[in-house]
C-alpha positions as CSV (number, residue, x, y, z in Angstrom):
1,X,50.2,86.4,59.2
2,X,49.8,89.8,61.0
3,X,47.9,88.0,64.0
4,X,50.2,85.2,63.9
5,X,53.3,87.7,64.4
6,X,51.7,89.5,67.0
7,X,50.6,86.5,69.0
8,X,54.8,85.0,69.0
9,X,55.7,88.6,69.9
10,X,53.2,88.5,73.0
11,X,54.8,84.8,73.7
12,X,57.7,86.3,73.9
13,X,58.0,89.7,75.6
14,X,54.3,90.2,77.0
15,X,52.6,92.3,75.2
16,X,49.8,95.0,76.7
17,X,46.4,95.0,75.8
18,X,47.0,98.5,74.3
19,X,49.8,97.3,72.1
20,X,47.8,94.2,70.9
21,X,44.9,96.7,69.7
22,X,47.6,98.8,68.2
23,X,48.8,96.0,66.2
24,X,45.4,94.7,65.6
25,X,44.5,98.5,64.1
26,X,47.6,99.2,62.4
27,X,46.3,95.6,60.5
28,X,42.7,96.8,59.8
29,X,43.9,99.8,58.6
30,X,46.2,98.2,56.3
31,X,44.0,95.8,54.4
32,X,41.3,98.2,53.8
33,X,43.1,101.1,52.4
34,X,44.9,98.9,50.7
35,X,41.3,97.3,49.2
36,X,40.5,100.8,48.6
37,X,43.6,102.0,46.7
38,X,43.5,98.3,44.7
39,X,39.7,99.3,43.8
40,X,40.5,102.7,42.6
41,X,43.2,101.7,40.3
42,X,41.7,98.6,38.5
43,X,44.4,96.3,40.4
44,X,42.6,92.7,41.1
45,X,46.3,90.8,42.0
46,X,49.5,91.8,43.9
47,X,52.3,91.8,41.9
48,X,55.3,89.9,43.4
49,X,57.1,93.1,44.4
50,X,54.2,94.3,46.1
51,X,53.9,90.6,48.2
52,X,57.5,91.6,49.3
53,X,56.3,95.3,50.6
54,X,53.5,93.7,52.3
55,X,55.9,90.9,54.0
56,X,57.9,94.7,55.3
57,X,53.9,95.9,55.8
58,X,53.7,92.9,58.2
59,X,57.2,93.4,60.0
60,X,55.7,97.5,60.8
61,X,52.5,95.6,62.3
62,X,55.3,94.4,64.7
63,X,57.1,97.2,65.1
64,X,54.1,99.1,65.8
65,X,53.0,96.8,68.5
66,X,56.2,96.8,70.1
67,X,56.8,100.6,70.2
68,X,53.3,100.7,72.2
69,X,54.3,98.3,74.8
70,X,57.8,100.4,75.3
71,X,56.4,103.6,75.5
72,X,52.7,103.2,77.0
73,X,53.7,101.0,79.3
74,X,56.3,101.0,82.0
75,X,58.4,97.7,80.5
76,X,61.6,98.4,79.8
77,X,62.8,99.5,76.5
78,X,66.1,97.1,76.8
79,X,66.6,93.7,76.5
80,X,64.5,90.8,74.5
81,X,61.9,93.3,73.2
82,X,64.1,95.8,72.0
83,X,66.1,93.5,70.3
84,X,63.4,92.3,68.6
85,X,62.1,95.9,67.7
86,X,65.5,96.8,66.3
87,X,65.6,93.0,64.1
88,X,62.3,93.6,63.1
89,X,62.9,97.4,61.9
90,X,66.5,96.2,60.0
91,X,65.1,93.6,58.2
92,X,61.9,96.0,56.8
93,X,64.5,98.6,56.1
94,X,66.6,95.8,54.3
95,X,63.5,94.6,52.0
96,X,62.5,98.4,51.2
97,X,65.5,98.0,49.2
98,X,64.7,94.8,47.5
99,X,60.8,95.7,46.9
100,X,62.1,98.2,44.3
101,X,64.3,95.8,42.4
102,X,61.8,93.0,42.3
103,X,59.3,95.6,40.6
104,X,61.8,96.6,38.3
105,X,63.1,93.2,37.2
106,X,59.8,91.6,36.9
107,X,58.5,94.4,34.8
108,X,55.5,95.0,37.5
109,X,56.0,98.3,38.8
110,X,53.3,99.9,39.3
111,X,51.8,103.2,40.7
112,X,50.0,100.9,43.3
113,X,53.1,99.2,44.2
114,X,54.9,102.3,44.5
115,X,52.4,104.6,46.6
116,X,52.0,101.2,49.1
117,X,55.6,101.3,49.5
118,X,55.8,105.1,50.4
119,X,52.6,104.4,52.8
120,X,54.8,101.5,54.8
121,X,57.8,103.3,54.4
122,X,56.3,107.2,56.0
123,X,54.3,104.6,58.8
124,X,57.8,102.9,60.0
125,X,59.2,105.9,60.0
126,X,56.5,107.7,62.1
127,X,56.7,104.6,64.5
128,X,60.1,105.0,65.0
129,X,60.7,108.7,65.6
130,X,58.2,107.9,68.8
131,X,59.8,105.4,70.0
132,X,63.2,107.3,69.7
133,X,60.7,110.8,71.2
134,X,60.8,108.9,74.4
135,X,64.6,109.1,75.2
136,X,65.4,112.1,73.0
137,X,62.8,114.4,73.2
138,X,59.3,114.9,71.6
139,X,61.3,117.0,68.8
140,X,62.6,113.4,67.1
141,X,58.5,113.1,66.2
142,X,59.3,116.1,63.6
143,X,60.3,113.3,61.2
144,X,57.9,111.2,61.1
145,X,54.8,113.7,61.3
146,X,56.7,115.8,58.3
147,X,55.2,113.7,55.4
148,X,51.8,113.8,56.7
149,X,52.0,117.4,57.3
150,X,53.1,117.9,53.6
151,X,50.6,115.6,52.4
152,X,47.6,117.6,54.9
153,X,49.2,120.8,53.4
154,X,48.3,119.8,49.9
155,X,44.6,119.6,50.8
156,X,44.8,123.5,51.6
157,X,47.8,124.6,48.7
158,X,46.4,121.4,45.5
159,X,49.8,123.2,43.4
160,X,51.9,120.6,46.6
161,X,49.9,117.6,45.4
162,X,52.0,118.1,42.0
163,X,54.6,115.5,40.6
164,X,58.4,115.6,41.4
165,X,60.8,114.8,39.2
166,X,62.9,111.3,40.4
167,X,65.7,112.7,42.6
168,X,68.4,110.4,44.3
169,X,69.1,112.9,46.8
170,X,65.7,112.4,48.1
171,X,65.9,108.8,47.9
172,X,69.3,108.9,50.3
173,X,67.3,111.7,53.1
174,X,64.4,109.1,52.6
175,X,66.4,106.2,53.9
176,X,69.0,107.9,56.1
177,X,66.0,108.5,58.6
178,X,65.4,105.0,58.9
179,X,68.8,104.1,59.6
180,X,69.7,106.6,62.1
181,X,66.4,106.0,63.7
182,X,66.9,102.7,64.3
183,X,70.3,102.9,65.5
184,X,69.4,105.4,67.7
185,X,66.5,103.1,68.9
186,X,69.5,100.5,69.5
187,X,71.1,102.3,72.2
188,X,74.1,101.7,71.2
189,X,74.9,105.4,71.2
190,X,76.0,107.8,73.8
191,X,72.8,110.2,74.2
192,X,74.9,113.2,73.2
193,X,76.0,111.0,69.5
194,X,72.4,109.9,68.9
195,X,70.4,113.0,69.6
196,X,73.7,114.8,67.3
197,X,72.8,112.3,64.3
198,X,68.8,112.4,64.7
199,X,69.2,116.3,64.3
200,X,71.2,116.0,61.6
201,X,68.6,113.5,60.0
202,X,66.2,115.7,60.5
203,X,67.7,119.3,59.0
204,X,68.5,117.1,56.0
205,X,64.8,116.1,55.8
206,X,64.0,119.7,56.2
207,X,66.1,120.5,53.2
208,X,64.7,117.7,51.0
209,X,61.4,119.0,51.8
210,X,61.8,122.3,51.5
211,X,64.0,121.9,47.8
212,X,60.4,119.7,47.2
213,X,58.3,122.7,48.1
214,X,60.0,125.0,46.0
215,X,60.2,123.2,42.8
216,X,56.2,122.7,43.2
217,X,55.4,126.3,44.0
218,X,58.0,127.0,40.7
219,X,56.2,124.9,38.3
220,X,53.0,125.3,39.5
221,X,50.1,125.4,37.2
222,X,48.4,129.3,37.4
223,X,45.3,129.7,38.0
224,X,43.6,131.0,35.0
């Protein structure tokens, strides 16, 4: 499906040879640490939730190739192609909301399910805040790289690989980045509105993570 989606995409817009290894990577890397994590936790089938996270897995493959042809390349980020980008990031934005639901409802949630959906949700994320780097400044990148630094942190300080309590406020920063990234990848903006709301995305990310860090390094387990 990924190869299928990347060959209409280069039908369509032209893609480089460098985004068409992007997308081709961002595949490889899917399946096998997605193998891997399926190994480790006994899992031998998808449930149906996680079948609609890997549809929004497929749509990122997309994305990703897309973002490389606007940015490494000199084609133009307007027209066809972003169109496509912005359809493309909506509707995987849309589904993050329905993955969720279906797990729920179905009764097949599972820590699999939700630690691929995190993965796919930190990678669009990521995607986007480069795209968005190139017309707003390399500073936008802050929000995607912030997860991995937090999770490259806890291999230093193990107390920030600890388990957080649900919180709906970082559920609403979580998808507020999305959103204003891709409308800020729209252009439909004035540079002075988008690069306003992307800031403010951003500090309220900086919040949610720092409020995170705190209630680790609080509830911490001493070291005896």
């Amino acid at each position: 499906m990924q190869l299928a989606l990347l060959g209409l995409l280069h039908a369509l817009v032209g893609l480089s040879t460098a985004a068409l290894a992007a997308g081709v990577a961002y595949m490889a890397a899917l399946w096998a640490l997605l193998a891997a994590a399926a190994r480790r936790s006994g899992t031998r089938t998808l449930g149906p939730a996680d079948h609609v996270t890997l549809a929004r897995a497929l749509l990122v493959g997309g994305v990703t190739a897309l973002v490389a042809v606007l940015v490494m390349t000199d084609h133009p980020a307007k027209g066809l192609p972003l169109v496509i980008l912005v359809t493309l990031s909506t509707v995987a934005l849309i589904l993050d909301a329905v993955d969720g639901r279906v797990a729920r409802r179905t009764g097949t949630a599972s820590r699999l399910g939700a630690r691929f959906d995190m993965e796919v949700d930190a990678f669009l994320i990521l995607v986007l805040s480069v795209f968005v780097a190139a017309s707003l400044g390399v500073w936008v990148t802050a929000i995607g790289a912030m997860r991995y630094a937090f999770v490259a942190a806890g291999w230093v300080a193990p107390w920030l690989r600890g388990s957080l309590p649900p919180s709906f406020a970082r559920k609403t920063v979580a998808a507020v980045q999305g959103i204003v990234l891709v409308v800020a990848a729209s252009g439909v903006l004035p540079y002075a509105i988008a690069a306003a709301a992307v800031g403010l995305a951003l500090a309220s990310l900086v919040w949610s993570f720092g409020r995170d860090v705190v209630w680790l390094w609080r509830n911490r387990t001493p070291v005896l």
